[in-house]
Structures are given as structure tokens and as C-alpha cells.
C-alpha positions as CSV (number, residue, x, y, z in Angstrom):
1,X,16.2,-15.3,-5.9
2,X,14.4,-12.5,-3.8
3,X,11.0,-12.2,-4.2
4,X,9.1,-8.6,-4.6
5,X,6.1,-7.1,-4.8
6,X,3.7,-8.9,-6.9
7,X,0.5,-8.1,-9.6
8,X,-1.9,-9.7,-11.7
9,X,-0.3,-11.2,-15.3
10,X,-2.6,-7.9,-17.2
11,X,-3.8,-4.9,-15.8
12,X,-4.8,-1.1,-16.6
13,X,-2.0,0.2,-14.2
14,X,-0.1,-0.9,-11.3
15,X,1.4,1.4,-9.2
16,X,3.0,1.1,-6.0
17,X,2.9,2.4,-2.3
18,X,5.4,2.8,0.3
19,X,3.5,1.2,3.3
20,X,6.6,1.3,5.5
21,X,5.8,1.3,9.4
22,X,7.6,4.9,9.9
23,X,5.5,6.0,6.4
24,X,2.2,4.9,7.9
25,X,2.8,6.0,11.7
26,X,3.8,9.5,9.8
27,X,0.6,9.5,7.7
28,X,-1.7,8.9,10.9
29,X,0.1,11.2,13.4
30,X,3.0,9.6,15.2
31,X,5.3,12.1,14.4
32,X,8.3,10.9,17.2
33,X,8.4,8.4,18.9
34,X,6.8,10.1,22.4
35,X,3.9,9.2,20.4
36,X,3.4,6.1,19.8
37,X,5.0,5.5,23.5
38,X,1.6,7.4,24.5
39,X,-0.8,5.5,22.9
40,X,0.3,2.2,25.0
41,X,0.9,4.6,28.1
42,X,4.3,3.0,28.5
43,X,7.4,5.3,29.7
44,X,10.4,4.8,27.2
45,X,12.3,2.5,30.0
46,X,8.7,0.3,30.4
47,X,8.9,0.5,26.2
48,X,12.2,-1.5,26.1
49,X,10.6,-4.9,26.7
50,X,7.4,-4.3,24.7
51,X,8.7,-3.3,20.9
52,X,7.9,-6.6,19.5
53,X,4.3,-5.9,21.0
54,X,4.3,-2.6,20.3
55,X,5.8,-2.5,16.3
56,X,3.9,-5.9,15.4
57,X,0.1,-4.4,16.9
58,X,0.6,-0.9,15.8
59,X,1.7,-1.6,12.3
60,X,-1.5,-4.0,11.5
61,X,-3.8,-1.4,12.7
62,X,-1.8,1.1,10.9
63,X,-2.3,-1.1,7.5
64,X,-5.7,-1.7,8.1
65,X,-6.3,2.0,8.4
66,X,-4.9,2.7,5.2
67,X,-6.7,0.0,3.4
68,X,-9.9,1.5,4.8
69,X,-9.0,5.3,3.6
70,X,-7.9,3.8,0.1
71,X,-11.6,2.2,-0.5
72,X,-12.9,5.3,1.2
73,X,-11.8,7.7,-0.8
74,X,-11.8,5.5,-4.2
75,X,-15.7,5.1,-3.4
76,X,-16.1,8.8,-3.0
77,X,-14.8,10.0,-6.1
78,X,-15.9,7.0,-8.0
79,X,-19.0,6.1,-6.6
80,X,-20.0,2.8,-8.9
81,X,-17.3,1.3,-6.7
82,X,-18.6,-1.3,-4.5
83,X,-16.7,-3.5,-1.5
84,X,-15.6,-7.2,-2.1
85,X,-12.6,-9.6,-1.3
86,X,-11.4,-11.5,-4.1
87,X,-8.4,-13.2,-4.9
88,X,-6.7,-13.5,-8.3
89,X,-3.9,-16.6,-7.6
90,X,-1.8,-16.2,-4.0
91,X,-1.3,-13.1,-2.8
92,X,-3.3,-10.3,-4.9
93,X,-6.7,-9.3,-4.0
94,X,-9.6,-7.6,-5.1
95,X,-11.0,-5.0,-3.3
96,X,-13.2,-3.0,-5.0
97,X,-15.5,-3.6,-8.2
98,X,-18.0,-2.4,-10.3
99,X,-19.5,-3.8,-13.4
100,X,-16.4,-2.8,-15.6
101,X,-13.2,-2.7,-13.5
102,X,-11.4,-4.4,-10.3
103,X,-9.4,-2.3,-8.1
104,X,-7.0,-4.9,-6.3
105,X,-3.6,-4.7,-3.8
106,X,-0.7,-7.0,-3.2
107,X,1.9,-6.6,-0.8
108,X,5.3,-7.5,0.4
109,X,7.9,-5.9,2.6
110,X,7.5,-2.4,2.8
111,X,5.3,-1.9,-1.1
112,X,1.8,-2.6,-1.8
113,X,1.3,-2.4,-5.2
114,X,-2.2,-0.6,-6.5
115,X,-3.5,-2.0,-9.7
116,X,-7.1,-2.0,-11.6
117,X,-8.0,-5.2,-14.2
118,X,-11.3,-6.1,-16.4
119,X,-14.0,-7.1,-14.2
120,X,-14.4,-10.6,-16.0
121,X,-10.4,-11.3,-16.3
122,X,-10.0,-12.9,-12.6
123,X,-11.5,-15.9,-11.0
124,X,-10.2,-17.8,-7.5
125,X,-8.3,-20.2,-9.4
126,X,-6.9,-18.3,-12.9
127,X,-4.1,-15.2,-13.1
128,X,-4.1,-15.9,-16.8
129,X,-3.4,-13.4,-19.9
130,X,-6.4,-11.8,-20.6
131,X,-7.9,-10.9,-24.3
132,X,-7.3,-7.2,-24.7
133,X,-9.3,-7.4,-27.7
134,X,-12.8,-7.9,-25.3
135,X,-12.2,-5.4,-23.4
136,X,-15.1,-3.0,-23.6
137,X,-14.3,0.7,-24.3
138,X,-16.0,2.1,-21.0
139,X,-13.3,0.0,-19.2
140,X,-10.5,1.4,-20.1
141,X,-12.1,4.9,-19.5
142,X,-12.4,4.4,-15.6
143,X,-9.2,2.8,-15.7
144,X,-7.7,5.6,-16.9
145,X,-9.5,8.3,-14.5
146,X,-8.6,6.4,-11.3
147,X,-5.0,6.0,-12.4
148,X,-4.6,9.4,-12.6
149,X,-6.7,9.5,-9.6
150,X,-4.1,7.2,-7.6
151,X,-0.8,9.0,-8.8
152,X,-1.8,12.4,-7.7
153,X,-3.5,11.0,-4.0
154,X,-1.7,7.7,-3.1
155,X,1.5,6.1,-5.1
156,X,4.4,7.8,-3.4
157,X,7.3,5.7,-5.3
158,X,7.5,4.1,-8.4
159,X,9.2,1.1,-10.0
160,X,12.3,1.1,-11.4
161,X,13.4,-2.2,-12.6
162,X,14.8,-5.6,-11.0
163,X,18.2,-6.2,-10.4
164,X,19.4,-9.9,-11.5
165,X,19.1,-11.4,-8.1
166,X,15.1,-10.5,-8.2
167,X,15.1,-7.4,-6.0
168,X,13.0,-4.6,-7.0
169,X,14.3,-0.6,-7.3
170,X,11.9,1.8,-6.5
171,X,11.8,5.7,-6.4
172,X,10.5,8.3,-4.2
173,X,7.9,10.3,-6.1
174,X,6.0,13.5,-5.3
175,X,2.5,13.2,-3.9
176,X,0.8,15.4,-2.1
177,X,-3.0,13.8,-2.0
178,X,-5.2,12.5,0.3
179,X,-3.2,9.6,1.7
180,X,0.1,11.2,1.1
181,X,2.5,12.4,3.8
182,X,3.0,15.9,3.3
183,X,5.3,16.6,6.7
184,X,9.1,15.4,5.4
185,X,10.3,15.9,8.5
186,X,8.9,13.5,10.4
187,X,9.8,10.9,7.7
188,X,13.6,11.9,8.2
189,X,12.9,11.7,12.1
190,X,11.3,8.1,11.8
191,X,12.9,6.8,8.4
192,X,15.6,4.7,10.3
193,X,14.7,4.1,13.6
194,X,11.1,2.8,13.1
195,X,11.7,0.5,9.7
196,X,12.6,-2.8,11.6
197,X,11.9,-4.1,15.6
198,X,15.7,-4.5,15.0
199,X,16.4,-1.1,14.9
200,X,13.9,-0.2,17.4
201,X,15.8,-2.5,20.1
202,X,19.2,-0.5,19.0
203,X,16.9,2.9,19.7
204,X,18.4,4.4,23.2
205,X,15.2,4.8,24.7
């Protein structure tokens, strides 16, 4: 069965990201391909041995970039937010905390989902259902403002449903915040070409 993008058994909200290579090189100014070429100062013939290099470098500093902004910004507008690196089971992670809420991330593929859980739900070693009843009020309350918060300046699709063989549908959603790509065009000149070093090899440089 294929697996997708995963989140915490309870939370406030989860809501996910398109962190596609072409999204991300879009978002941070690599609007063709001439580009990203520059950055490396490789010609396009010098480039046709050094995609692997080029997609597999680029695209981890391009993540880590993002996850920077997303604290950045969260920490601006909500400043009771504070750093830390937590995980909740394999593959979700805490990011941000304050005395009432987690902010946390997981990621697979091409979508990091977003999400936000009770600060005394997680542990290293538990991801289980949490008593709703416990939760104070004030909780909820934040949960709520940086939801709305996250729609309107980050979460560019949104989930769907699973087919039967465990694949996750997502749509494209408007946003138009912060860490949003507002220039379509360069998503329809990367989208394509940029996803996979497999199409990048087929690219007539």
C-alpha cells in the first residue's frame, strides 16, 4: 500500500504544503532554469553531468529555508512561540511550543503537512489519543488563530481523501501570504521539468 503524508493521531488542525522542488525554487527566486544554472556557475552543457548534484543540494537548502521562514514568521505574529525539536512517534516533529500548544511538520514526497496539538499530548515514545476533555480552553484559542493564520500565509493545497491503494488526493488552493508563490507563471514554466532528477536529465539543456 502507498504511504502518504503523515500526522499526529489528535490535533487542532493539519493542513498541508506543497514543498515540491519547482514550488520552492519558485518561492525563493529561480524563476527558469538560467537560474539555478547561475548559482553553481555551470553553463547548461557543464549542467548535464551535475543534476543529481545540483537538484539533491539545492532542494535541501531550499527546504531548510522554508522551515526557517515558517518558524520565522509563526514567531512574529505569535510571539509566545518558542524553538524546539521534538518528535511525536517516527516521522512528525515538533517545532515550535509554548506553554499551551505544539506547532509540528511531517513530510513525504512533495507535502509537508502543518499541524498544531496540546502542549502535554506528545512525548518521544507515545502518538496516542489524547483526552479532549483536558484540554484547557486557552488552547484551543491559539489553535484556532494560527490556523487561520496558516491557511491564508502558507497551506497552498488541501486534502482530499485516499484512494484504496493508500495514495493521497490533494487540491490546489489559493494563497497568497507570506510563504506563498504569487508568480503562476513560473510554476507552469518549472511544474514539469524541475519535479524529478528524472525529468531534469530528459530537459534539452
Amino acid at each position: 500500500m502507498a504511504r502518504g503524508v503523515s500526522a499526529p493521531t489528535w490535533t487542532f488542525f493539519t493542513e498541508a504544503v506543497d514543498i515540491s522542488f519547482y514550488k520552492l525554487a519558485c518561492l525563493y527566486g529561480y524563476k527558469k532554469l538560467d537560474d539555478i544554472l547561475k548559482l553553481y556557475g555551470l553553463t547548461k552543457k557543464e549542467a548535464r553531468d551535475n543534476i543529481d548534484y545540483i537538484i539533491e543540494e539545492m532542494y535541501d537548502i531550499l527546504l531548510d529555508n522554508f522551515i526557517d521562514d515558517l518558524k520565522h514568521y509563526l514567531k512574529k505574529r505569535f510571539p509566545s512561540l518558542e524553538d524546539t525539536e521534538e518528535w511525536i512517534g517516527r516521522g512528525n516533529k515538533v517545532i515550535l511550543r509554548n506553554d499551551y500548544i505544539g506547532i509540528g511538520i511531517s513530510a513525504y514526497g512533495d507535502i509537508m503537512n502543518i499541524w498544531a496539538i496540546p502542549i502535554d499530548y506528545y512525548n518521544e515514545y507515545s502518538d496516542e489519543y489524547y483526552n479532549e476533555d483536558k484540554i484547557p480552553k486557552k488552547a484551543y484559542q491559539q489553535a484556532e488563530r494560527i490556523h487561520k493564520w496558516i491557511i491564508k500565509n502558507v497551506s497552498d493545497i488541501s486534502y482530499k481523501g485516499t484512494f484504496s491503494n493508500g495514495e493521497q488526493v490533494f487540491k490546489s488552493r489559493g494563497c497568497k501570504g507570506v510563504l506563498c508563490v504569487k508568480d503562476k507563471e513560473c510554476l507552469k514554466r518549472l511544474s514539469g521539468t524541475l519535479t524529478t532528477k528524472e525529468d531534469l536529465r530528459e530537459m534539452e539543456l
